[in-house]
DSSP file (Angstrom, degrees, kcal/mol; ACC not computed):
  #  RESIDUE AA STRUCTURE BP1 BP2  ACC     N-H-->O    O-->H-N    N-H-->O    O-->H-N    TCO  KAPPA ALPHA  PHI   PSI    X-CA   Y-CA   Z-CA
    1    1 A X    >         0   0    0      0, 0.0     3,-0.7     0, 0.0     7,-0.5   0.000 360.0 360.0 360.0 -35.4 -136.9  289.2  137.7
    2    2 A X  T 3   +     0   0    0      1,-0.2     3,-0.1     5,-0.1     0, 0.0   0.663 360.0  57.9 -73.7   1.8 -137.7  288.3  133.9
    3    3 A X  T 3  S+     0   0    0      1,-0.2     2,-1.2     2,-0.0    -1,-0.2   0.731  93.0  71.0 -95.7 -14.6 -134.5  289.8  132.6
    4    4 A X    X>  -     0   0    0     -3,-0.7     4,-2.0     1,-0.1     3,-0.8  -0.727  59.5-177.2-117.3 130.3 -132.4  287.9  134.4
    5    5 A X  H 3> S+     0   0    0     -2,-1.2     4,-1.0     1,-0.3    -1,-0.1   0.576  78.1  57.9 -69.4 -34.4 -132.3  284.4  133.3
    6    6 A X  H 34 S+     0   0    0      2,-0.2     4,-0.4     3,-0.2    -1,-0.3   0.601 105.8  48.3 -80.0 -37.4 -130.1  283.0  135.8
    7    7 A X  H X> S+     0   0    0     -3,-0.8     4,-3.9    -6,-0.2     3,-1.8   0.954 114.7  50.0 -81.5 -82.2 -132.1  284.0  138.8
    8    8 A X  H 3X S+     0   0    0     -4,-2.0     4,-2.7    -7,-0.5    -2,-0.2   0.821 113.5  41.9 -43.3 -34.6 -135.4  282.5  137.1
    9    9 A X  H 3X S+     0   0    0     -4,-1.0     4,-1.5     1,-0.2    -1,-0.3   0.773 108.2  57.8 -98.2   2.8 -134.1  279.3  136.1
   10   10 A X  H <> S+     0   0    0     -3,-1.8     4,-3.4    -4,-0.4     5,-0.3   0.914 110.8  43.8 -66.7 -64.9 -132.4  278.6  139.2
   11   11 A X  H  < S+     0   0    0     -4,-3.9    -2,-0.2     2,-0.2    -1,-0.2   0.852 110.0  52.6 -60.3 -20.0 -135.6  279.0  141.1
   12   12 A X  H >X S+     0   0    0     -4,-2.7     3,-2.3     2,-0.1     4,-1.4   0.997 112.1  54.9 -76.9 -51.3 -137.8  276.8  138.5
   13   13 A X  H >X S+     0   0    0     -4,-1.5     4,-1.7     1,-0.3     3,-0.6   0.891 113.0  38.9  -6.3 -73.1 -134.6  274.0  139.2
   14   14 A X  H 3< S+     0   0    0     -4,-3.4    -1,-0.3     1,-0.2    -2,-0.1   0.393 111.7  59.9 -93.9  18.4 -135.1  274.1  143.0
   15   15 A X  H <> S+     0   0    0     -3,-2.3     4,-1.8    -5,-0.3    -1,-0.2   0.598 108.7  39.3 -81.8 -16.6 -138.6  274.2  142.6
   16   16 A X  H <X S+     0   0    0     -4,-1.4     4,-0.9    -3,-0.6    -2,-0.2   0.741 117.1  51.9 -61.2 -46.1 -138.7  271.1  140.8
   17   17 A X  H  < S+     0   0    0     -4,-1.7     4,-0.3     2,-0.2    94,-0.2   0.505 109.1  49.6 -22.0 -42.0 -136.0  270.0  143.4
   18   18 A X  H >> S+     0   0    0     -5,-0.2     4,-2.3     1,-0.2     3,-1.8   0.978 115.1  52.1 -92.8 -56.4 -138.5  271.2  146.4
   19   19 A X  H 3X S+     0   0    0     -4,-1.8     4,-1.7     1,-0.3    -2,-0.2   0.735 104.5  48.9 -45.0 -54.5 -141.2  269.0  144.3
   20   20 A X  H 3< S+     0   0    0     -4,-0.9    -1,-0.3     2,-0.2    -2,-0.2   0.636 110.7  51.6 -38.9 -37.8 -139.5  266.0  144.0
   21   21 A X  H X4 S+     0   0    0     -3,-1.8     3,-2.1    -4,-0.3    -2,-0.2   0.985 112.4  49.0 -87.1 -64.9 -138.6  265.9  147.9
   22   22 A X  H 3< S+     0   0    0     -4,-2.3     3,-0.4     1,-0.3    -2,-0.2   0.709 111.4  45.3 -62.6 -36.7 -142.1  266.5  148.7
   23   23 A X  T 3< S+     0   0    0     -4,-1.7    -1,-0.3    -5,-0.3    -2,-0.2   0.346 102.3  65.6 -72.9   9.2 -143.4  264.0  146.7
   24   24 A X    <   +     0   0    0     -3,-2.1    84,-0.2    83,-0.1    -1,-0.2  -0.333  66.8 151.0-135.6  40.6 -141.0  261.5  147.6
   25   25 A X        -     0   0    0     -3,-0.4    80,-0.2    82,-0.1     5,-0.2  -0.523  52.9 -97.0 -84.9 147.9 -141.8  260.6  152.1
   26   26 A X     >  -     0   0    0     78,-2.3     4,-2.0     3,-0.1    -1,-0.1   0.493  43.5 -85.6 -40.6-167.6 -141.1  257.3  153.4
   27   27 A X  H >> S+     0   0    0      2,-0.2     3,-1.3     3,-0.2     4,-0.9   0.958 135.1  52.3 -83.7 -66.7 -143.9  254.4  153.8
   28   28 A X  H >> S+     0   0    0      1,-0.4     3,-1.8     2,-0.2     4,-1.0   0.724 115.5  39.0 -23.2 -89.4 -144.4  256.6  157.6
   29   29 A X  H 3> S+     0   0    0     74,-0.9     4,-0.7     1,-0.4    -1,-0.4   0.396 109.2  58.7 -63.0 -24.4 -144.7  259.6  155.9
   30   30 A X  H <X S+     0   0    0     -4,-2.0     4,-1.7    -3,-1.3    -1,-0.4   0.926 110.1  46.8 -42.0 -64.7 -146.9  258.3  152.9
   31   31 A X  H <X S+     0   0    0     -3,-1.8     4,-3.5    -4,-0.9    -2,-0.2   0.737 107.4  53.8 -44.0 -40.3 -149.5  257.1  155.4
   32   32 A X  H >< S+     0   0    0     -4,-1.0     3,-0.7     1,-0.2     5,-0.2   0.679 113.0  49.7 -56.0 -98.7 -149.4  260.9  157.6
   33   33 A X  H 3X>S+     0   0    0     -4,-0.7     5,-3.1     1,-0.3     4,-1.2   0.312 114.1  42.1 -37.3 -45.3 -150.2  262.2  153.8
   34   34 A X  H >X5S+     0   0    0     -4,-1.7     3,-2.8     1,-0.2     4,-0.5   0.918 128.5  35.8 -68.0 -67.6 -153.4  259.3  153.3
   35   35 A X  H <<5S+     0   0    0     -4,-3.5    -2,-0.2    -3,-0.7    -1,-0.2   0.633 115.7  43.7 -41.9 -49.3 -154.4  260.2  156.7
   36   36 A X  H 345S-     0   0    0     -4,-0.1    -1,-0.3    -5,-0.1    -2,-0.2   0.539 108.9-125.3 -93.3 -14.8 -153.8  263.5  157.3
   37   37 A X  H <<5 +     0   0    0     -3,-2.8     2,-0.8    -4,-1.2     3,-0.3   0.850  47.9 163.1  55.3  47.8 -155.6  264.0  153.3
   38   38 A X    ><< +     0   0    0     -5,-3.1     3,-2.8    -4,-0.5    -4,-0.1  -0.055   4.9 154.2 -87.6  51.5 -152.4  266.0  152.1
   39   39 A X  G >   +     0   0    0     -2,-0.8     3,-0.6     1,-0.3     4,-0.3   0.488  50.9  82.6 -71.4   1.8 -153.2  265.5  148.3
   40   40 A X  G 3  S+     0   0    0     -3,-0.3    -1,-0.3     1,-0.2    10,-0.3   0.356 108.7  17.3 -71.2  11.0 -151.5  268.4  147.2
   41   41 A X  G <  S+     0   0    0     -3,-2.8    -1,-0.2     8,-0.1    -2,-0.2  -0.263  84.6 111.3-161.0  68.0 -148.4  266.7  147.2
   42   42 A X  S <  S+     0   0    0     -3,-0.6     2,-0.3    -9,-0.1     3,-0.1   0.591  85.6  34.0 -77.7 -51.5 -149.3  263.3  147.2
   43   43 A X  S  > S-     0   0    0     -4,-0.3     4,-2.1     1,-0.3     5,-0.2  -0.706  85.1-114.4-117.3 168.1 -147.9  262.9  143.3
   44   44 A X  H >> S+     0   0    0     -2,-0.3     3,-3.5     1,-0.2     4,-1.6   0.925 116.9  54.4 -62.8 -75.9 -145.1  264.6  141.7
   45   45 A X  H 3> S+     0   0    0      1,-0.3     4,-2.8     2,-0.2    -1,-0.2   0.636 116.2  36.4 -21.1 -43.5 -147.4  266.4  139.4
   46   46 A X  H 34 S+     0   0    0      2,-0.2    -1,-0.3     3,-0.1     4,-0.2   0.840 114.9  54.5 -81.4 -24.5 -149.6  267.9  142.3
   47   47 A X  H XX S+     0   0    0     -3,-3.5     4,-5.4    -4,-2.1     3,-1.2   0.904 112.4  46.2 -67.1 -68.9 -146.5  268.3  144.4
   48   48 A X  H 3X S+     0   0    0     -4,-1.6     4,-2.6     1,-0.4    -2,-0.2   0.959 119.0  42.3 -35.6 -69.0 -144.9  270.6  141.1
   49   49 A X  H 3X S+     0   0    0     -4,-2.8     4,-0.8     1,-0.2    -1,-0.4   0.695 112.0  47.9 -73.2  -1.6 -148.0  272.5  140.7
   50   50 A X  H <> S+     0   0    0     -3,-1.2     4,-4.1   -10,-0.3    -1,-0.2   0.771 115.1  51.8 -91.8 -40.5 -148.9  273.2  144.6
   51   51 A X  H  X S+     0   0    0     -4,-5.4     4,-2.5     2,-0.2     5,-0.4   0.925 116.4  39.4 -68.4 -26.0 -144.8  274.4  144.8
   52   52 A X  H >X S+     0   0    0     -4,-2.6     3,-1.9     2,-0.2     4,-1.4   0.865 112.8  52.6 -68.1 -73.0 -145.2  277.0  141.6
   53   53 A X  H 3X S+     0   0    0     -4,-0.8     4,-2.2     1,-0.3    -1,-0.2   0.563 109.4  47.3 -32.3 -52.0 -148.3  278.0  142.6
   54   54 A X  H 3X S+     0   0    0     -4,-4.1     4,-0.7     2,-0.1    -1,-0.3   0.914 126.9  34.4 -27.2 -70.9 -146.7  278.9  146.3
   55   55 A X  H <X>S+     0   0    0     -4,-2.5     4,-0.9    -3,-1.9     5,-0.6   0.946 108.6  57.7 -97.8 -58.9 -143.9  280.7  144.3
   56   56 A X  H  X5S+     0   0    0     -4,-1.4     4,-5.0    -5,-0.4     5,-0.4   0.956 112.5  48.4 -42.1 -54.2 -145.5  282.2  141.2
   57   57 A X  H  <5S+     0   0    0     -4,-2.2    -1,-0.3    -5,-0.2    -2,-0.2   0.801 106.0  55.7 -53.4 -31.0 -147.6  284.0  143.8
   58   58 A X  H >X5S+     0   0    0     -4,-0.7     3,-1.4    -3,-0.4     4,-1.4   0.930 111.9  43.2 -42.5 -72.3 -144.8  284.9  145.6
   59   59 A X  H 3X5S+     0   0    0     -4,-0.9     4,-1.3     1,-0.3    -2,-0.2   0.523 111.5  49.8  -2.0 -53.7 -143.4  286.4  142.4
   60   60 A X  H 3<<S+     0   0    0     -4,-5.0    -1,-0.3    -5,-0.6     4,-0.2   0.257 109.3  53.7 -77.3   3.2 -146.5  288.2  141.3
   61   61 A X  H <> S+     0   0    0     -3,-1.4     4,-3.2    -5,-0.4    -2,-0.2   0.724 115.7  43.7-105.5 -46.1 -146.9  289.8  145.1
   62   62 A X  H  X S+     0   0    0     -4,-1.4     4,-2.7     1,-0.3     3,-0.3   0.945 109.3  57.3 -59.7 -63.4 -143.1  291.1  144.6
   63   63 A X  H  X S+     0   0    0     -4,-1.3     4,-2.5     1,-0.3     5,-0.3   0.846 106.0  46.7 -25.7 -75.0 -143.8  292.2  141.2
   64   64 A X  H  > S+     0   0    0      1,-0.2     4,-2.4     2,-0.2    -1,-0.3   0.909 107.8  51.6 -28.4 -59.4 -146.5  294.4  142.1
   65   65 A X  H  X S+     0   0    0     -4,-3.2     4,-1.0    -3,-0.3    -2,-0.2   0.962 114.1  52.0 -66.3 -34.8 -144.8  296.1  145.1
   66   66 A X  H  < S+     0   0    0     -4,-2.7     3,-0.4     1,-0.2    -2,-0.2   0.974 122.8  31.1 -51.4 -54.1 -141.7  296.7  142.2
   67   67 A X  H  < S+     0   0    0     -4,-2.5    -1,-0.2     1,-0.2    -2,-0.2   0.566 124.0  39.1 -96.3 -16.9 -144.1  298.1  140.0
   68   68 A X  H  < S+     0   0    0     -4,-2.4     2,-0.4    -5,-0.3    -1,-0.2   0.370 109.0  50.6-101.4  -1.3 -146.9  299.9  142.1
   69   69 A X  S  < S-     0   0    0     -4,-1.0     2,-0.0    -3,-0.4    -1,-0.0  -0.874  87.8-102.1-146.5 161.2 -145.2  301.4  144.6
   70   70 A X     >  -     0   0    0     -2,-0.4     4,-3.3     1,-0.2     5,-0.3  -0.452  44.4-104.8 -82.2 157.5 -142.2  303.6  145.0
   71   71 A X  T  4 S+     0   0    0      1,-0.2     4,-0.2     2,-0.2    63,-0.2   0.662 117.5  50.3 -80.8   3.2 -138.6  301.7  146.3
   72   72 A X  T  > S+     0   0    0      2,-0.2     4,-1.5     3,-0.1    -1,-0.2   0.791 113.1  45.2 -80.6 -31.2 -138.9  303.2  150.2
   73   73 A X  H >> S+     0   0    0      1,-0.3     4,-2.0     2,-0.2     3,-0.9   0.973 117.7  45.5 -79.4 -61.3 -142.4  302.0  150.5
   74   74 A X  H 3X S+     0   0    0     -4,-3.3     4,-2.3     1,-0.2    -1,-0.3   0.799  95.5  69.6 -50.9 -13.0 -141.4  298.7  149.0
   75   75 A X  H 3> S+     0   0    0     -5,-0.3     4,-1.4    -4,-0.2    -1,-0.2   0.983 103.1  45.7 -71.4 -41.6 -138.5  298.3  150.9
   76   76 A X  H <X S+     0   0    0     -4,-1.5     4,-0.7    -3,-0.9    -1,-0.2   0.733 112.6  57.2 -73.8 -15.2 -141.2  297.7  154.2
   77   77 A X  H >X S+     0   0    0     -4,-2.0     4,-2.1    -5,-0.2     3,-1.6   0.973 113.8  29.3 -79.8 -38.4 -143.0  295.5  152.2
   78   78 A X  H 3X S+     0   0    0     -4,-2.3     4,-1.9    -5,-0.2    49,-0.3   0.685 109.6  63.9 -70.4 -12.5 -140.7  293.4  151.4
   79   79 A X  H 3X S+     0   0    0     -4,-1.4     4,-2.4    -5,-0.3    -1,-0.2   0.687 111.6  52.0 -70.1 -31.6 -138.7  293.7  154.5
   80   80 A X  H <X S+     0   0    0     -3,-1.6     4,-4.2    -4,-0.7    -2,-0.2   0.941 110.1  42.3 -55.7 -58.4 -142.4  292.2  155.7
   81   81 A X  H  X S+     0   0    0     -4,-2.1     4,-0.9     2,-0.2     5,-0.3   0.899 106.0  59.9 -74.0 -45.5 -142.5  289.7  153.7
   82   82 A X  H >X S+     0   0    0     -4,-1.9     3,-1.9     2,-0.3     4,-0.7   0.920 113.2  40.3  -4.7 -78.3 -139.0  288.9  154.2
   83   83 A X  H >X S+     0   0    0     -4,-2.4     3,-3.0     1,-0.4     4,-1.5   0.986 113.8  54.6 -66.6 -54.9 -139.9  288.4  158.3
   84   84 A X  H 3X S+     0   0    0     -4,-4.2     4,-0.8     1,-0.3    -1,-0.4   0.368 112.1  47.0 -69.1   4.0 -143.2  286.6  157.2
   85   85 A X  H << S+     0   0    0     -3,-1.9     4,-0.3    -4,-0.9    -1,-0.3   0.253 111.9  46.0 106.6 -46.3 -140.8  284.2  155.1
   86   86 A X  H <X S+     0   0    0     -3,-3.0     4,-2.1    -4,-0.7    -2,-0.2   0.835 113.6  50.3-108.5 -52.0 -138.3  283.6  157.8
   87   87 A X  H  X S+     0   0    0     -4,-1.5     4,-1.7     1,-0.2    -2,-0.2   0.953 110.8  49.5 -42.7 -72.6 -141.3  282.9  160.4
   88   88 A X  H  X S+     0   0    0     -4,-0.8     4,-3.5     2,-0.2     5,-0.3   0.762 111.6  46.7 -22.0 -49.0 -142.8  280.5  158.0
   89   89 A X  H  > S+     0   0    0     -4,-0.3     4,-1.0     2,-0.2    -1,-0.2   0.918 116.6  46.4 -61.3 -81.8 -139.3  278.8  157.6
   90   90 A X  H  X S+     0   0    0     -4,-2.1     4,-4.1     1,-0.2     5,-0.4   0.698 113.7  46.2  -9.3 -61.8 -139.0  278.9  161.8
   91   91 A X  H  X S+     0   0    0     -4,-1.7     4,-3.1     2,-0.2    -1,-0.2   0.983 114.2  52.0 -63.0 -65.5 -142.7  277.4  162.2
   92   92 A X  H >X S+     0   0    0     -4,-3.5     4,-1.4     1,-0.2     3,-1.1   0.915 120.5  35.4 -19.6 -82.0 -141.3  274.6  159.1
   93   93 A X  H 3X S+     0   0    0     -4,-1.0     4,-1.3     1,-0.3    -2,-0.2   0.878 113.1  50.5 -20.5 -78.1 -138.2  273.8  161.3
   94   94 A X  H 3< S+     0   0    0     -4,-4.1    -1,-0.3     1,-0.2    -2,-0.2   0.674 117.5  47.4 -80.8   2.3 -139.5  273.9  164.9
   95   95 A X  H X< S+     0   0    0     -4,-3.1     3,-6.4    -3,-1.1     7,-0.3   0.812 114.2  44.8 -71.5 -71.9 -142.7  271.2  163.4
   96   96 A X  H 3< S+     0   0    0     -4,-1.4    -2,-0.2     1,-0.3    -3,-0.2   0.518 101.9  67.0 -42.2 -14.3 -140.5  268.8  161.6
   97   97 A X  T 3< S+     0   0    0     -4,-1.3    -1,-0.3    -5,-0.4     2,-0.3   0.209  81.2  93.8-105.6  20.3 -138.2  268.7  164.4
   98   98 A X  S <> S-     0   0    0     -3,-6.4     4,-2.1     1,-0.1    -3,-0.0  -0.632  93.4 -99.0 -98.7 178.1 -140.9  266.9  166.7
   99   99 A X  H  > S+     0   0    0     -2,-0.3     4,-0.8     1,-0.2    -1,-0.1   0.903 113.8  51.0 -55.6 -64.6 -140.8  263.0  166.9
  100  100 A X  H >4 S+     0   0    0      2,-0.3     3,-2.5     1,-0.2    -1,-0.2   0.934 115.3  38.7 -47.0 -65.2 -143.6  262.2  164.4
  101  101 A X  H >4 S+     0   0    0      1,-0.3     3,-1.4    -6,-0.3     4,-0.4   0.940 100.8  68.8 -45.1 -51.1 -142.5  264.2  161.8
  102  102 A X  H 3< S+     0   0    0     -4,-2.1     3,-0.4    -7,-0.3    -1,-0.3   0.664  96.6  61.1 -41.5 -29.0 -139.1  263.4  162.3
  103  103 A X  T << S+     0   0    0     -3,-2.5   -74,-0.9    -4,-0.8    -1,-0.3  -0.200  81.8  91.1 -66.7  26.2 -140.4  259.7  161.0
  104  104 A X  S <  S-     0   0    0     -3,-1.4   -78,-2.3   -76,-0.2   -75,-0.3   0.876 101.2 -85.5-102.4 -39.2 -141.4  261.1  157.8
  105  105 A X     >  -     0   0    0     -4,-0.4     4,-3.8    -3,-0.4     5,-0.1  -0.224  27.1-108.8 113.5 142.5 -138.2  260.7  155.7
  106  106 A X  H >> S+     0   0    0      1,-0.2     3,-2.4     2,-0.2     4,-1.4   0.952 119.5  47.8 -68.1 -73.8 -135.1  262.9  155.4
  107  107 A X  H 3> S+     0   0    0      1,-0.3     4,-0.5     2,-0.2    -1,-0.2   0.568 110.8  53.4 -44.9 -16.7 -136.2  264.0  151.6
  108  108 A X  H 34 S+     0   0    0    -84,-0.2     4,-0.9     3,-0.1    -1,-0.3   0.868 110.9  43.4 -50.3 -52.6 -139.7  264.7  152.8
  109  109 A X  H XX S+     0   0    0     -4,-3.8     4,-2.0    -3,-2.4     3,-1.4   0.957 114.6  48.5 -76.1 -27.8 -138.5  267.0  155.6
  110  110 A X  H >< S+     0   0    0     -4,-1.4     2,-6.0     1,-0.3     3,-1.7   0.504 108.4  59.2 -71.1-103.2 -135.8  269.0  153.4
  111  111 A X  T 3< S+     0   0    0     -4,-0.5     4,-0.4     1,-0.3    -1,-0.3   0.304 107.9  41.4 -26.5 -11.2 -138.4  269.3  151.0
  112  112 A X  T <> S+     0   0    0     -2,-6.0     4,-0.7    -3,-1.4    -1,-0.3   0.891 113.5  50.6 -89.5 -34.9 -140.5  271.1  153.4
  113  113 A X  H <X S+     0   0    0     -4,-2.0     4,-0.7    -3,-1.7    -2,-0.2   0.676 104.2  63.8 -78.8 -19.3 -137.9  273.1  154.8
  114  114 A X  H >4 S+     0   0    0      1,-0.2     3,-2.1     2,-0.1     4,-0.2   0.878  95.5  56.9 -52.0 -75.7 -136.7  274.2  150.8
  115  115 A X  H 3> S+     0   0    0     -4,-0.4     4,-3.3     1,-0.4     5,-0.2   0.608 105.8  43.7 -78.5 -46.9 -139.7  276.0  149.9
  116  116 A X  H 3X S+     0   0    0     -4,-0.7     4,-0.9     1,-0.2    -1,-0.4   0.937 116.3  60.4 -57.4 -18.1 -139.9  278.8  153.0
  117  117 A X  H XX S+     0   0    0     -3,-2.1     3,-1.5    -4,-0.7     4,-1.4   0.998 108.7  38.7 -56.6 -44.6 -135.9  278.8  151.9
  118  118 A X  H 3> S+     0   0    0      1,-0.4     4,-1.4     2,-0.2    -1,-0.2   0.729 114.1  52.8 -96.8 -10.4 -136.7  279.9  148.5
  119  119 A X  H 3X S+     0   0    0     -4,-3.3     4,-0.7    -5,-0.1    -1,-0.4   0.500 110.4  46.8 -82.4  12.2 -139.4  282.2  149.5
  120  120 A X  H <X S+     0   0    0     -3,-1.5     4,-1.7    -4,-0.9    -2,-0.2   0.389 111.4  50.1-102.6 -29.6 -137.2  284.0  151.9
  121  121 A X  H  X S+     0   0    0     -4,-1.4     4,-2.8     2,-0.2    -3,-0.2   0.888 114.1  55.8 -95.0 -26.8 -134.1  284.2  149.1
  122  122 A X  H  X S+     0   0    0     -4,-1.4     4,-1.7     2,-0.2    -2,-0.2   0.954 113.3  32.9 -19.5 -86.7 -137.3  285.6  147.0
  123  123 A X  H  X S+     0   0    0     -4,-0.7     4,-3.6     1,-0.2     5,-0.2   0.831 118.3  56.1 -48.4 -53.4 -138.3  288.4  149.3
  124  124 A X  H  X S+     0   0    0     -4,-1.7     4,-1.9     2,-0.2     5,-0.3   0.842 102.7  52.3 -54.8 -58.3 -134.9  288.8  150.0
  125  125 A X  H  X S+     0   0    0     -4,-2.8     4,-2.6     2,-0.2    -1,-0.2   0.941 114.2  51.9 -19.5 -60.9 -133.6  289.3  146.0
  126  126 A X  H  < S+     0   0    0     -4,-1.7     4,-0.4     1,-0.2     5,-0.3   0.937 106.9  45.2 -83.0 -29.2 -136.1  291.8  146.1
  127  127 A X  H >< S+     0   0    0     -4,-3.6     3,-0.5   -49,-0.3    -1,-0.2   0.815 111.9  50.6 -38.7 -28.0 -135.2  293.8  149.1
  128  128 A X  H 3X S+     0   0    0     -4,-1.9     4,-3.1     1,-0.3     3,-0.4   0.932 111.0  52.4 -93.7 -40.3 -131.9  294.0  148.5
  129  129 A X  H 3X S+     0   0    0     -4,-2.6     4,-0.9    -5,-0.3    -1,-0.3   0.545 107.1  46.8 -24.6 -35.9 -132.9  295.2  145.1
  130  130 A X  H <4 S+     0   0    0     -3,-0.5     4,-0.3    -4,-0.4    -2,-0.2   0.054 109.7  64.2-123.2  -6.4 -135.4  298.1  146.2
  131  131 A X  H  > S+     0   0    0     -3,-0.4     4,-2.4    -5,-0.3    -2,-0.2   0.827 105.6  46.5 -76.1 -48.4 -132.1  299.0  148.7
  132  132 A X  H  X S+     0   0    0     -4,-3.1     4,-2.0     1,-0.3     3,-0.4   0.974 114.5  37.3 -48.5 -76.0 -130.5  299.6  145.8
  133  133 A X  H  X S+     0   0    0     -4,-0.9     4,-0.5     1,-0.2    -1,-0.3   0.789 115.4  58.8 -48.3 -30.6 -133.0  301.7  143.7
  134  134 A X  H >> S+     0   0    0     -4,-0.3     4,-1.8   -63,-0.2     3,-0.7   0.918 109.4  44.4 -81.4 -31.1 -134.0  303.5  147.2
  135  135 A X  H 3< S+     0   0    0     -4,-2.4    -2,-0.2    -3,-0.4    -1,-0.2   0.928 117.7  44.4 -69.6 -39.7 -130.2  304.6  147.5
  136  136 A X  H 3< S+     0   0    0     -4,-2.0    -1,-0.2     2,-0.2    -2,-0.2   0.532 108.7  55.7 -58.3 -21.1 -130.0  305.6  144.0
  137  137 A X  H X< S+     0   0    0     -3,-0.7     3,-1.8    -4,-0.5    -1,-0.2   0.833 114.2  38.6-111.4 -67.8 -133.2  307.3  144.1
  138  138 A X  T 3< S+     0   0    0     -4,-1.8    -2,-0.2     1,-0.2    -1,-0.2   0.390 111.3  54.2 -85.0  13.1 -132.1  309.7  147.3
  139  139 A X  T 3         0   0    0      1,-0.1    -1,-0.2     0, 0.0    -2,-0.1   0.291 360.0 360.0-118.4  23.1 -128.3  310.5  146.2
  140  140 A X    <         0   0    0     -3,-1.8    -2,-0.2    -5,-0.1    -1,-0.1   0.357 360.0 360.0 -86.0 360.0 -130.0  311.7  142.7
């Protein structure tokens, strides 16, 4: 992922993006946040680092399978991570779409719903990636 340039800075852009929305809920949804003691994205700043940290770890888990493991065996992790990616999104959705939340503010709730996006296009990058090398790998 660090040679291509285009890939990285897209995803620091809509993580910045995902931060912004998350930091940004209505007077409702400011109150869930005192109440509920959701001070990791309370501020932009806490919002920013809570979304790298999500992603950089994401990144460093991918990174690892690239680099430790041969591309069939990565392909089921990341085919894993992938589904765990896509639940995560599902779980996002089917919360945010009850009544309470739904009070929250629209740029709150897309901001909740980017970040499983952009760990899913993550996982996804890298499968399709480790399809590649696995095909390459067996018609050698």
């Amino acid at each position: 992922m660090s040679r291509n340039l285009t890939t990285t800075s897209l995803l620091v852009i809509l993580g910045i993006t995902d931060a912004f929305l998350l930091s940004h809920p209505n007077l409702i949804g400011r109150i869930g946040i005192f109440i509920f003691k959701h001070d990791y994205i309370k501020t932009f700043p806490r919002a920013l680092a809570t979304v790298f940290l999500v992603l950089g770890i994401s990144l460093f888990l991918c990174e690892v399978i690239r680099r430790g493991t041969s591309p069939r065996a990565a392909l089921g992790w990341y085919l894993m991570l992938l589904v765990l990616g896509m639940a995560l999104f599902a779980h996002v959705y089917v919360t945010f779409s009850s009544f309470s939340y739904g009070l929250t503010g629209k740029a709150f709730i897309y901001g909740a719903h980017l970040l499983p996006v952009l760990m899913t296009g993550l996982f996804g990058r890298y499968l399709i990636t480790a399809l590649f090398q696995a095909k390459k790998q067996t018609e050698l």
